[in-house]
PDB file with one MODEL, atoms N, CA, C and O in Angstrom:
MODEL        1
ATOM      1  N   UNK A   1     104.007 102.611  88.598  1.00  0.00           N
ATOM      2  CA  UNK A   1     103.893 102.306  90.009  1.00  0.00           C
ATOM      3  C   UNK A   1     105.148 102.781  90.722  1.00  0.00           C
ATOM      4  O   UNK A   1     106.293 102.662  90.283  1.00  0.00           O
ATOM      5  N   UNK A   2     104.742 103.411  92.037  1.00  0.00           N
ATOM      6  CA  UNK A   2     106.368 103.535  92.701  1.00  0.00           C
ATOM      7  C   UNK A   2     105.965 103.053  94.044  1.00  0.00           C
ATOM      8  O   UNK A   2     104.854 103.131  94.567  1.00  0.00           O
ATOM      9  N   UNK A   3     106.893 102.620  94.438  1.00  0.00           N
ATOM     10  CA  UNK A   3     106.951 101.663  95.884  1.00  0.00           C
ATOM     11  C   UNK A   3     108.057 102.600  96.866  1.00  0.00           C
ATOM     12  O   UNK A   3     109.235 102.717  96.530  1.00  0.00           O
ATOM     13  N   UNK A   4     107.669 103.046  97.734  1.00  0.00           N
ATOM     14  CA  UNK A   4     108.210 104.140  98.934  1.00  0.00           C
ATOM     15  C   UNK A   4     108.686 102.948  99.797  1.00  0.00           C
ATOM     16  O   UNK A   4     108.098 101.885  99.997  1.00  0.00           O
ATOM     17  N   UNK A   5     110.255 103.492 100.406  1.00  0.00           N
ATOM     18  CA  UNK A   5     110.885 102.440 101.448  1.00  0.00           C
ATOM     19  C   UNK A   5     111.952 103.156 101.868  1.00  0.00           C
ATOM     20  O   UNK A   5     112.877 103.569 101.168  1.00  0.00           O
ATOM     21  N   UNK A   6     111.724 103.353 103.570  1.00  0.00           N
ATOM     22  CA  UNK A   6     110.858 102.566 103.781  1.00  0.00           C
ATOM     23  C   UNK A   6     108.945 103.087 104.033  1.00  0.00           C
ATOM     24  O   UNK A   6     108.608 104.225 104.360  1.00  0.00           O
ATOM     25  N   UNK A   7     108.259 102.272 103.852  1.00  0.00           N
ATOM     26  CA  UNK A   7     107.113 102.453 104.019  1.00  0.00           C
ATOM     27  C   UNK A   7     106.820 103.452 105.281  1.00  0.00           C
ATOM     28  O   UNK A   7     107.603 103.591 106.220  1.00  0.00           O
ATOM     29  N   UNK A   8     105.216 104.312 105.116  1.00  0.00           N
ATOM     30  CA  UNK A   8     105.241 105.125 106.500  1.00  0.00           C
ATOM     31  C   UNK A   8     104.260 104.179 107.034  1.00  0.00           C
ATOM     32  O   UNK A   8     103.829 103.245 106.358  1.00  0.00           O
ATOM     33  N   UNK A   9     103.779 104.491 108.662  1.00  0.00           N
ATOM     34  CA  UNK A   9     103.362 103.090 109.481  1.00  0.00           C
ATOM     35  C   UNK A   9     101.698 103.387 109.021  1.00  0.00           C
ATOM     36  O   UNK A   9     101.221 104.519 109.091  1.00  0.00           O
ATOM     37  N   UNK A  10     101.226 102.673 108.737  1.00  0.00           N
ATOM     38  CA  UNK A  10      99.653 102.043 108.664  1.00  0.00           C
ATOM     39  C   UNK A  10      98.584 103.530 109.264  1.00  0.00           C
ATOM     40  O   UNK A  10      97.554 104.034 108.814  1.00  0.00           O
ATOM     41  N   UNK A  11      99.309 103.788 110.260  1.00  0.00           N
ATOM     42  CA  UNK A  11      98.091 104.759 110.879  1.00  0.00           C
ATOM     43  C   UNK A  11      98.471 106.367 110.036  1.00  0.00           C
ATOM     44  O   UNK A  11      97.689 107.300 109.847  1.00  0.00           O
ATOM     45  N   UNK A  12      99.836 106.273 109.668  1.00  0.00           N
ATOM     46  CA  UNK A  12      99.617 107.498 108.644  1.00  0.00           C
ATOM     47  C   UNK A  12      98.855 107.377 107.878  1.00  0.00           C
ATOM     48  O   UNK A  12      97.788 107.974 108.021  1.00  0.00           O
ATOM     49  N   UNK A  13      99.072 106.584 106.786  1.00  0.00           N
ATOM     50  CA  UNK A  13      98.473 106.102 105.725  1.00  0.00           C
ATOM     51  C   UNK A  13      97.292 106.419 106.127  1.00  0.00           C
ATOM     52  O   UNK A  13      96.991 107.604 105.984  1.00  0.00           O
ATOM     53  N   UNK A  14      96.385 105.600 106.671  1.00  0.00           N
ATOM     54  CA  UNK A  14      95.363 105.705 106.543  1.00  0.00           C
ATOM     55  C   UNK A  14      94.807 106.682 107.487  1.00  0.00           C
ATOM     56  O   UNK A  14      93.656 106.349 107.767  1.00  0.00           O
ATOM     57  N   UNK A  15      95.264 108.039 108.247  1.00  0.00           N
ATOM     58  CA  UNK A  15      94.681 109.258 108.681  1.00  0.00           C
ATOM     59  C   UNK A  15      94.801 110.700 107.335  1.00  0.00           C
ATOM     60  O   UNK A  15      94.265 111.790 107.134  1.00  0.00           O
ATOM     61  N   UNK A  16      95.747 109.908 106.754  1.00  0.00           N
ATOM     62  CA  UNK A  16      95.799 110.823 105.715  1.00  0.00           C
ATOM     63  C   UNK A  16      94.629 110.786 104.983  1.00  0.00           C
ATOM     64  O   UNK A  16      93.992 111.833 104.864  1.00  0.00           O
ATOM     65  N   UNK A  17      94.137 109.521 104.347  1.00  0.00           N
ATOM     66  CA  UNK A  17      92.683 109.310 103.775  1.00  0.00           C
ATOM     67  C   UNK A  17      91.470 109.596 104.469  1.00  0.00           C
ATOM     68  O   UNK A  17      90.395 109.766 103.892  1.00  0.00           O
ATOM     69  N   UNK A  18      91.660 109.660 105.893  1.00  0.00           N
ATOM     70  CA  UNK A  18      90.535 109.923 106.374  1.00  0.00           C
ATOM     71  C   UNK A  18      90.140 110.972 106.254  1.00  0.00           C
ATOM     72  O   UNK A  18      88.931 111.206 106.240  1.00  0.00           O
ATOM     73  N   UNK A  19      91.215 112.051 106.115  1.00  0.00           N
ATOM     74  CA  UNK A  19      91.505 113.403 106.607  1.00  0.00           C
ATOM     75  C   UNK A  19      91.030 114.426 105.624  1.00  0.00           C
ATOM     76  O   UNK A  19      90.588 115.553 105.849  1.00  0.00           O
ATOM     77  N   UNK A  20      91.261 113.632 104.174  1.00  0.00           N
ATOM     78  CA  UNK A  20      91.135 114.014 102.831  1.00  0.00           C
ATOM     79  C   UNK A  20      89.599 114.618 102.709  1.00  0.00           C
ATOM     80  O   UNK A  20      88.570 113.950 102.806  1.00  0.00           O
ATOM     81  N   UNK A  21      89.709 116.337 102.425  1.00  0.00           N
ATOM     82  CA  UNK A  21      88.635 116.769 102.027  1.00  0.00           C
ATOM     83  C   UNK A  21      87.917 116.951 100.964  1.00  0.00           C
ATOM     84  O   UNK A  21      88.817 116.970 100.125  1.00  0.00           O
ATOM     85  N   UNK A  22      86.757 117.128 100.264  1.00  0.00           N
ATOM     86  CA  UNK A  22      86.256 117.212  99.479  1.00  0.00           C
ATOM     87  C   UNK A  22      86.026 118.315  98.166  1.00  0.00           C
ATOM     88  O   UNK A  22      85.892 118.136  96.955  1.00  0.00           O
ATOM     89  N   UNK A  23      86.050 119.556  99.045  1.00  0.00           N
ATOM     90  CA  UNK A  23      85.748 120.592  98.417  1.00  0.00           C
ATOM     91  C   UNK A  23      87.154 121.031  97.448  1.00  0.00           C
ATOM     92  O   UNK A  23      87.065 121.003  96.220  1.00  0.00           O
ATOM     93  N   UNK A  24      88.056 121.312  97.933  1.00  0.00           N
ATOM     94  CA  UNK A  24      89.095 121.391  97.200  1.00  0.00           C
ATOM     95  C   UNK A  24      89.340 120.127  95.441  1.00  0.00           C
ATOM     96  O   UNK A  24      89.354 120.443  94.252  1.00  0.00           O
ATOM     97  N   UNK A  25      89.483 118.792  96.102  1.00  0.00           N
ATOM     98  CA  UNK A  25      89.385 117.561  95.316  1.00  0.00           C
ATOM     99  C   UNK A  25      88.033 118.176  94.464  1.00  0.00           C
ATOM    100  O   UNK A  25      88.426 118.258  93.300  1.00  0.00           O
ATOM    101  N   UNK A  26      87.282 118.423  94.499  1.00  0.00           N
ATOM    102  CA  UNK A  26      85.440 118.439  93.795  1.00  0.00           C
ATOM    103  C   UNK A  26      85.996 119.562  92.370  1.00  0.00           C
ATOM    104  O   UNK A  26      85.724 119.466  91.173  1.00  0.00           O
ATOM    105  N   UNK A  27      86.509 120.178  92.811  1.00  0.00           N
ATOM    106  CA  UNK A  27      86.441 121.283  92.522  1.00  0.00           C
ATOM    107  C   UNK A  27      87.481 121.022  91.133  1.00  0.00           C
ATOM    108  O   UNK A  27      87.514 121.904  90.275  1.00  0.00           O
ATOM    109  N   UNK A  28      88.017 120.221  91.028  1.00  0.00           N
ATOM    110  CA  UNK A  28      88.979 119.699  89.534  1.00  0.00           C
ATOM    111  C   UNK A  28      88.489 118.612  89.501  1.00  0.00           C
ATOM    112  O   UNK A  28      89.179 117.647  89.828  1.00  0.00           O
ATOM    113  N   UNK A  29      87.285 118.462  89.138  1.00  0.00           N
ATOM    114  CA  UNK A  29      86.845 116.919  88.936  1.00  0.00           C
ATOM    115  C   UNK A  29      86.775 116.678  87.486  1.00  0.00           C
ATOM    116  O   UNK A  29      87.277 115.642  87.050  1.00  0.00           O
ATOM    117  N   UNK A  30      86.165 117.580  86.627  1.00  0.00           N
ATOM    118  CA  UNK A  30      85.953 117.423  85.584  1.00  0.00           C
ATOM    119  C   UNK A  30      87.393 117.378  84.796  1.00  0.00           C
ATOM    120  O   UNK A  30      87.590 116.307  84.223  1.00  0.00           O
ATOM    121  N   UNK A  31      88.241 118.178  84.694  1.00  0.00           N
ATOM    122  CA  UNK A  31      89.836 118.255  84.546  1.00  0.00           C
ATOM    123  C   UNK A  31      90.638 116.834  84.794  1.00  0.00           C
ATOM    124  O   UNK A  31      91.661 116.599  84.150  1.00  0.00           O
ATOM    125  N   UNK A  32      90.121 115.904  85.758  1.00  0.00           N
ATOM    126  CA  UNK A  32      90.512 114.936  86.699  1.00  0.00           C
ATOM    127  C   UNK A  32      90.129 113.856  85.310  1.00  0.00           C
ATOM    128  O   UNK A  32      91.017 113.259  84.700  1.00  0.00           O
ATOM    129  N   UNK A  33      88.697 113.751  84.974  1.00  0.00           N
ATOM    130  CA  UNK A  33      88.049 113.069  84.280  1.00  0.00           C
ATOM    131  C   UNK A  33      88.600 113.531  82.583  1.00  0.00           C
ATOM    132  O   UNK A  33      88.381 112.714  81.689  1.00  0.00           O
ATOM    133  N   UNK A  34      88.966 114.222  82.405  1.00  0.00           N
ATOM    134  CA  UNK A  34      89.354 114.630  81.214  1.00  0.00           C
ATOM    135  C   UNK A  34      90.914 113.776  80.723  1.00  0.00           C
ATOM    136  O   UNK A  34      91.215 113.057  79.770  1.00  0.00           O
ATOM    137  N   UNK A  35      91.566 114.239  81.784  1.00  0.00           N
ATOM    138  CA  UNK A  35      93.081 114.145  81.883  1.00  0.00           C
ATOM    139  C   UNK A  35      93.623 112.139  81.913  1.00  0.00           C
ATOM    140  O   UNK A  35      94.603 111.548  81.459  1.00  0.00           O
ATOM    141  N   UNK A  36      92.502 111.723  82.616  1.00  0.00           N
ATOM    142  CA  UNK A  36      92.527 110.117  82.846  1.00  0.00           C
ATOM    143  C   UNK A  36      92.058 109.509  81.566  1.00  0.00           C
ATOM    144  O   UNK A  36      92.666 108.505  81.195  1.00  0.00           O
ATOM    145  N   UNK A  37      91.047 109.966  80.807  1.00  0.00           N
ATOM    146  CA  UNK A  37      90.497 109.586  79.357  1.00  0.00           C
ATOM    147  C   UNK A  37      90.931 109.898  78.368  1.00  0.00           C
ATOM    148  O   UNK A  37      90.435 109.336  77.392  1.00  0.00           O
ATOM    149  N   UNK A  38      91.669 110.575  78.196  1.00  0.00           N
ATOM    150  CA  UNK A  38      93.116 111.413  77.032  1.00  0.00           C
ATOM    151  C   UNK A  38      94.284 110.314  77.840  1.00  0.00           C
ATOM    152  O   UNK A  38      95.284 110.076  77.163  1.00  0.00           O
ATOM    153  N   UNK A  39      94.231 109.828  78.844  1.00  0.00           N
ATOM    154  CA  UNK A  39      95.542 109.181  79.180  1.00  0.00           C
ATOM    155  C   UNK A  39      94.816 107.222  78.845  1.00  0.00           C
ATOM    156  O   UNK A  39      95.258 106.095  78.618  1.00  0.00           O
ATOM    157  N   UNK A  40      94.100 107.607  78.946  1.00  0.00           N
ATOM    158  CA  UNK A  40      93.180 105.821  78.769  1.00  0.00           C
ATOM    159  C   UNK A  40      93.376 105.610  76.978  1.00  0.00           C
ATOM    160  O   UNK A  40      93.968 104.676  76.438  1.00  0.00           O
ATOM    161  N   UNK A  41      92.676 106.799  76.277  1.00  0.00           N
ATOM    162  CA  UNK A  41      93.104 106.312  75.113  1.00  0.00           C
ATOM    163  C   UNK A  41      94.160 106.215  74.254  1.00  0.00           C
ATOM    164  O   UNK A  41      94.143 105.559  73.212  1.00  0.00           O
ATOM    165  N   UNK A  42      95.374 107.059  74.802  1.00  0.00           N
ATOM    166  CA  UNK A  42      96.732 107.219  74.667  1.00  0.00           C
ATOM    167  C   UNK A  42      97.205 105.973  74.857  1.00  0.00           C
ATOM    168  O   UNK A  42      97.514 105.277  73.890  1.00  0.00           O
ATOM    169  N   UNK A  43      97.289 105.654  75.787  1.00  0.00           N
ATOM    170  CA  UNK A  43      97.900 104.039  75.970  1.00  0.00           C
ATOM    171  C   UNK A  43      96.874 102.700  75.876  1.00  0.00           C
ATOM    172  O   UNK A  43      96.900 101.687  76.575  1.00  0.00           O
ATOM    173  N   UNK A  44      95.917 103.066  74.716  1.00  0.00           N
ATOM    174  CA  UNK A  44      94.988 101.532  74.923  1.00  0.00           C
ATOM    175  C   UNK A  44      95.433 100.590  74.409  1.00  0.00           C
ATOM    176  O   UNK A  44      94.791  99.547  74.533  1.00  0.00           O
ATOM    177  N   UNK A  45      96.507 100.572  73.751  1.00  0.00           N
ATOM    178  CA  UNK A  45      97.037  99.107  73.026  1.00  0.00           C
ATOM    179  C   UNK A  45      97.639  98.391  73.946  1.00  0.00           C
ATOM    180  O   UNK A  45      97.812  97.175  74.036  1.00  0.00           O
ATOM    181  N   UNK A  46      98.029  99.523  74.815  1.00  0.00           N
ATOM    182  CA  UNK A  46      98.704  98.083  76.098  1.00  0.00           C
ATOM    183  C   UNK A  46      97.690  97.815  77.206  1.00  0.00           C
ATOM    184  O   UNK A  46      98.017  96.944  78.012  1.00  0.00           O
ATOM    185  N   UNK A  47      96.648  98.350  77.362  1.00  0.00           N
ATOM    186  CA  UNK A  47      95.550  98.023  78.335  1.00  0.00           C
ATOM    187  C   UNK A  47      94.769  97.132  77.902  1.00  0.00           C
ATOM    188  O   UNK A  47      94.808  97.040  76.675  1.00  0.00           O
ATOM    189  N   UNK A  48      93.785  96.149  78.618  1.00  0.00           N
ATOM    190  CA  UNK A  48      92.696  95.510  78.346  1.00  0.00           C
ATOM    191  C   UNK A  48      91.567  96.086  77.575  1.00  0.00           C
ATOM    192  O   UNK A  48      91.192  97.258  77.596  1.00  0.00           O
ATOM    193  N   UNK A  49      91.066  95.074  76.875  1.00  0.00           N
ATOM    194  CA  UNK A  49      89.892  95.773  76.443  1.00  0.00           C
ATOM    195  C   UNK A  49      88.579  95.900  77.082  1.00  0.00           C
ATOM    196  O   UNK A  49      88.067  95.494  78.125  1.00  0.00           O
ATOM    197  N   UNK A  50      88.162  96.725  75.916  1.00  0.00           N
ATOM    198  CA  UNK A  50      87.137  97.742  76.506  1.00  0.00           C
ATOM    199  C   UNK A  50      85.617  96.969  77.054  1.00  0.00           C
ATOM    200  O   UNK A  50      84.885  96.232  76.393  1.00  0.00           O
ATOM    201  N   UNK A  51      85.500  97.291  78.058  1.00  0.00           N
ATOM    202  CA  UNK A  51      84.255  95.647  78.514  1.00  0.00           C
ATOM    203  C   UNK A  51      85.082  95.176  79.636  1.00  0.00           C
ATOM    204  O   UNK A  51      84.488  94.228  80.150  1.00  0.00           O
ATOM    205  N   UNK A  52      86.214  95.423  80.258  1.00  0.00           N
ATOM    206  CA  UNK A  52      87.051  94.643  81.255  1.00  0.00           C
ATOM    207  C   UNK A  52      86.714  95.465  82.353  1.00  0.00           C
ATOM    208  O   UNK A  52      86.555  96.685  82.364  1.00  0.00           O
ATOM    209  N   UNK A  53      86.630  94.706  83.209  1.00  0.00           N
ATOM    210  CA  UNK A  53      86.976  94.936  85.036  1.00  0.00           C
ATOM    211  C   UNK A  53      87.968  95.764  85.308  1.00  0.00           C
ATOM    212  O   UNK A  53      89.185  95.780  85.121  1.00  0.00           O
ATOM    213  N   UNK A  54      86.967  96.626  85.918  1.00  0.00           N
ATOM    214  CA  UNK A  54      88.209  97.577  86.556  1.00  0.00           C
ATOM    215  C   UNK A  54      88.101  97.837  87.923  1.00  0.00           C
ATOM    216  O   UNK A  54      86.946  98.040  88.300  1.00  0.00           O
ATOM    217  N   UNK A  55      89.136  97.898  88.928  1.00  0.00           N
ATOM    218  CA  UNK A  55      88.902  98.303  90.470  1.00  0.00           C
ATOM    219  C   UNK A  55      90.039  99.244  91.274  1.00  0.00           C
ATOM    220  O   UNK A  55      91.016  98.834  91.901  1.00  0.00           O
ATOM    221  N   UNK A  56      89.610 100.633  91.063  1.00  0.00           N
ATOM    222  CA  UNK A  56      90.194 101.725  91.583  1.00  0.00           C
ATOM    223  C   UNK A  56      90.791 101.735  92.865  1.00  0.00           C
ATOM    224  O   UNK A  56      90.647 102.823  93.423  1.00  0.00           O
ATOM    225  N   UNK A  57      91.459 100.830  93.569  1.00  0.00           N
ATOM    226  CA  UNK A  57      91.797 101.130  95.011  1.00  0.00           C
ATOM    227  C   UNK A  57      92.157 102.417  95.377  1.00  0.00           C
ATOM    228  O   UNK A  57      93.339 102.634  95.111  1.00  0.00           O
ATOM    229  N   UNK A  58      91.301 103.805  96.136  1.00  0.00           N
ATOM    230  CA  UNK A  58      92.102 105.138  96.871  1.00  0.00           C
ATOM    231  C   UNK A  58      91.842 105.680  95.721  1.00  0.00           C
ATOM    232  O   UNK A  58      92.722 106.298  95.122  1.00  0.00           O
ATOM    233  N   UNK A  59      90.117 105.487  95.037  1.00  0.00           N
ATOM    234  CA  UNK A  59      89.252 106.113  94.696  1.00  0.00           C
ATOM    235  C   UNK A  59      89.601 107.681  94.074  1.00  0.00           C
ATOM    236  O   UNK A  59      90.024 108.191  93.037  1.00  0.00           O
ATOM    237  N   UNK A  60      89.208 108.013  95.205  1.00  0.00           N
ATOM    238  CA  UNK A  60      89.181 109.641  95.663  1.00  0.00           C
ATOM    239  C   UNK A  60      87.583 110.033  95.574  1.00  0.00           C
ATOM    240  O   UNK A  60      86.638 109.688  96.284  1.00  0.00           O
ATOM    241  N   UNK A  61      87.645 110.765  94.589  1.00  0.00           N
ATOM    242  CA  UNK A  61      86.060 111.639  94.550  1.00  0.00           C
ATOM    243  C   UNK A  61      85.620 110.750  93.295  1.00  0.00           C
ATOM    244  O   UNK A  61      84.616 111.231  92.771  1.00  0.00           O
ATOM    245  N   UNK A  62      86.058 109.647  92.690  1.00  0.00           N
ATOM    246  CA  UNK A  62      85.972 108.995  91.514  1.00  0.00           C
ATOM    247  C   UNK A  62      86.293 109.437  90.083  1.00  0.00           C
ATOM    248  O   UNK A  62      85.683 108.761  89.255  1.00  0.00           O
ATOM    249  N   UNK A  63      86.877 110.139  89.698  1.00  0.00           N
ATOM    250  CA  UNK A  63      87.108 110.912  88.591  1.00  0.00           C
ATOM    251  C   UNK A  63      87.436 109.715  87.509  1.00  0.00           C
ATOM    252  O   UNK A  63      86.795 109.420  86.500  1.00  0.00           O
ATOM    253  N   UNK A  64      88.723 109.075  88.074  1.00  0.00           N
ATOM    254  CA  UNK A  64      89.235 107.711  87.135  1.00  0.00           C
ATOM    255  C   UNK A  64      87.827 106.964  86.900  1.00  0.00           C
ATOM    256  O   UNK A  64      87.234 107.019  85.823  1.00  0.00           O
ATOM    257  N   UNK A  65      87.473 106.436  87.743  1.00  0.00           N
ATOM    258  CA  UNK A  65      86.016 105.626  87.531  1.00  0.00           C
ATOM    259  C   UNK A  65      85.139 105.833  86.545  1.00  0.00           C
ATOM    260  O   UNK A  65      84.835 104.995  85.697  1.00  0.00           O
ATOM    261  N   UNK A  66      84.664 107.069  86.638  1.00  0.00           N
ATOM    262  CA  UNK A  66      83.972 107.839  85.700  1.00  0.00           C
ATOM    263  C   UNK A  66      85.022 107.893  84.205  1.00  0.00           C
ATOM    264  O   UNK A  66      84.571 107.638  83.088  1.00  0.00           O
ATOM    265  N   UNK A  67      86.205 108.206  84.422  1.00  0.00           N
ATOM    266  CA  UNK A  67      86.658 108.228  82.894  1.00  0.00           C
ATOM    267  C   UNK A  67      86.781 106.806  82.294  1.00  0.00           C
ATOM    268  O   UNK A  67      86.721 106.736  81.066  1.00  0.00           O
ATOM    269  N   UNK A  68      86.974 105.460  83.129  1.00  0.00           N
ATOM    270  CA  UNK A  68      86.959 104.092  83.029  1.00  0.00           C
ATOM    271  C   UNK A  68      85.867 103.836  82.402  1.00  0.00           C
ATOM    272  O   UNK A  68      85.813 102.945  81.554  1.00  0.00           O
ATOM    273  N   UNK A  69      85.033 104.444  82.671  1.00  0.00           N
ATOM    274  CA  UNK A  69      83.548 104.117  82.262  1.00  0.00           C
ATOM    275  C   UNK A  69      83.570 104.640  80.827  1.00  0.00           C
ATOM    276  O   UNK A  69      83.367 103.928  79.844  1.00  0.00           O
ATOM    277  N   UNK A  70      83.805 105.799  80.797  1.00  0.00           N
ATOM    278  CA  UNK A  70      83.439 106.758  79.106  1.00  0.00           C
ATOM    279  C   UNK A  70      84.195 105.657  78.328  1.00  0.00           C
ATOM    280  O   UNK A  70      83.661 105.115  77.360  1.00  0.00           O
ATOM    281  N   UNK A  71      85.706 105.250  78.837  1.00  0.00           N
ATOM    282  CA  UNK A  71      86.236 104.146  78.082  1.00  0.00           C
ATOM    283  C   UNK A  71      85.960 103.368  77.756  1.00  0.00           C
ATOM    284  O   UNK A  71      86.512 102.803  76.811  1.00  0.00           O
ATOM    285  N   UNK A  72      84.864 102.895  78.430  1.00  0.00           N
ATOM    286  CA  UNK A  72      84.124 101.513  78.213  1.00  0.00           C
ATOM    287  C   UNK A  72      84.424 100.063  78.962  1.00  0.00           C
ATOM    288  O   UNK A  72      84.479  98.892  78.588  1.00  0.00           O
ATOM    289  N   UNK A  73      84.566 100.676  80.060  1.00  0.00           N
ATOM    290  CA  UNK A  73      84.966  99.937  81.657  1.00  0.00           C
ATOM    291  C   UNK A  73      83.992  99.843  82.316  1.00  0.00           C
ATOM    292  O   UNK A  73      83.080 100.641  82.531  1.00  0.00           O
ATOM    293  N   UNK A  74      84.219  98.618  82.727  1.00  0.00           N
ATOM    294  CA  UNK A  74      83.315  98.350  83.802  1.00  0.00           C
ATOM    295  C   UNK A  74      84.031  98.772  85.224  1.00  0.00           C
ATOM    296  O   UNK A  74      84.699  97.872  85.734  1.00  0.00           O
ATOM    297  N   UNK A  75      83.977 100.009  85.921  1.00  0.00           N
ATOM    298  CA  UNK A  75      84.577 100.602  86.647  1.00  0.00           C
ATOM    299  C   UNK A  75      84.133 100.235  88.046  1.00  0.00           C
ATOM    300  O   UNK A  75      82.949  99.899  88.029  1.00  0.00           O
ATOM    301  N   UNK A  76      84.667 100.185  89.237  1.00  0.00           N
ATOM    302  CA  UNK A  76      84.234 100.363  90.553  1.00  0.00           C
ATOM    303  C   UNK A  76      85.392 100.895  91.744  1.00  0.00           C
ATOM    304  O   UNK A  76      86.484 100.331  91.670  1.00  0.00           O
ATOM    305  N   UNK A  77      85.293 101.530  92.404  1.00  0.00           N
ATOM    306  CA  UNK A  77      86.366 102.095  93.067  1.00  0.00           C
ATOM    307  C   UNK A  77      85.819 101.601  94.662  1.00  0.00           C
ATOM    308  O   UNK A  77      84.713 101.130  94.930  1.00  0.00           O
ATOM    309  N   UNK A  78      86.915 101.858  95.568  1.00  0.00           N
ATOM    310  CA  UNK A  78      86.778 101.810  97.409  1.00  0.00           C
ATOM    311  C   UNK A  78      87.855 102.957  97.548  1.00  0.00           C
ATOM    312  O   UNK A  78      88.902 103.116  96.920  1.00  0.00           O
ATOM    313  N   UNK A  79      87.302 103.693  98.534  1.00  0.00           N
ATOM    314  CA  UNK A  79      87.827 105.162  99.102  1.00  0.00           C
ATOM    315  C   UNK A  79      87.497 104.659 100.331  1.00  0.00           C
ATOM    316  O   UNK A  79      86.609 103.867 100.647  1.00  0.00           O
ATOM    317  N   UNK A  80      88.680 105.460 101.262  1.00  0.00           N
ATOM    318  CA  UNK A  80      88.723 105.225 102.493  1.00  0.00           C
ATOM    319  C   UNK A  80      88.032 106.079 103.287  1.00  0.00           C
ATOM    320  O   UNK A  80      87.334 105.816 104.266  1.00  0.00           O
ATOM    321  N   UNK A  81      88.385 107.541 102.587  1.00  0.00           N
ATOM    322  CA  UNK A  81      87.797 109.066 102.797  1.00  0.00           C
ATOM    323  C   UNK A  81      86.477 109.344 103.516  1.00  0.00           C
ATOM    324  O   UNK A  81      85.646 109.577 102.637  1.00  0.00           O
ATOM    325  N   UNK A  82      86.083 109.399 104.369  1.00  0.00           N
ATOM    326  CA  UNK A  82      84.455 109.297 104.484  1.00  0.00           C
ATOM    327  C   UNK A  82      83.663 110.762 103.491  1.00  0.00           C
ATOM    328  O   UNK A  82      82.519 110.730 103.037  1.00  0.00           O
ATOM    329  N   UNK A  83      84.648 111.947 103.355  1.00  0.00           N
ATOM    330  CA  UNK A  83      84.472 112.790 103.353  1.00  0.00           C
ATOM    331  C   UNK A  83      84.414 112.951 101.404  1.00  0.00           C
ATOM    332  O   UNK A  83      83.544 113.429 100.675  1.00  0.00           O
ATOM    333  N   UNK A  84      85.885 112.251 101.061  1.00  0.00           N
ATOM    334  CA  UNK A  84      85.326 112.166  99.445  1.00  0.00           C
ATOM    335  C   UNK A  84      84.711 111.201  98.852  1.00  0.00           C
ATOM    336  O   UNK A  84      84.818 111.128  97.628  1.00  0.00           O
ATOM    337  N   UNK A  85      83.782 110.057  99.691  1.00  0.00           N
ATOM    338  CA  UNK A  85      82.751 109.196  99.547  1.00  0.00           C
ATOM    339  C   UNK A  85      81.459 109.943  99.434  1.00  0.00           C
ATOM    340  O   UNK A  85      80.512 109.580  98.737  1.00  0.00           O
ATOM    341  N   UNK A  86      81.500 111.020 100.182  1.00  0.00           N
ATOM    342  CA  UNK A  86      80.346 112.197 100.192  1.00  0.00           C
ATOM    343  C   UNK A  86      80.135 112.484  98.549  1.00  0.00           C
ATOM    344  O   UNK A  86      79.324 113.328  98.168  1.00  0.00           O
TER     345      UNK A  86
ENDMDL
END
């Protein structure tokens, strides 16, 4: 985790997510999903097990979700994006 400070104001933040396009993001999805599930089973001794709740805050196009899942997660994400909700 890294924590930025000071923080930028609320309406960046969240025009940046709005702003966020799809096609580019789509386009390394599978790579996305690869890279998160080689990193899920790399570190599973310190993660929960497999069958646990999971909740993606800033989503994206879901890639983590989807690799949460192959893991054996019960995955669900919220994206702000309207565009990588598409």
């Amino acid at each position: 985790m890294v924590y930025v400070s000071p923080r930028y104001e609320d309406a960046v933040i969240f025009g940046g997510y709005e702003d966020a396009g799809g096609d580019t993001h789509d386009s390394q999805y599978e790579s996305r999903v690869r890279t998160f599930y080689l990193s899920l089973k790399k570190h599973a001794r310190w993660l929960p097990a497999r069958g646990a709740r999971v909740l993606d805050i800033g989503c994206a196009g879901g890639s983590f979700i989807d690799a949460a899942k192959r893991f054996g997660y019960e995955a669900t994400g919220l994206e702000l994006s309207k565009e990588l909700v598409k």
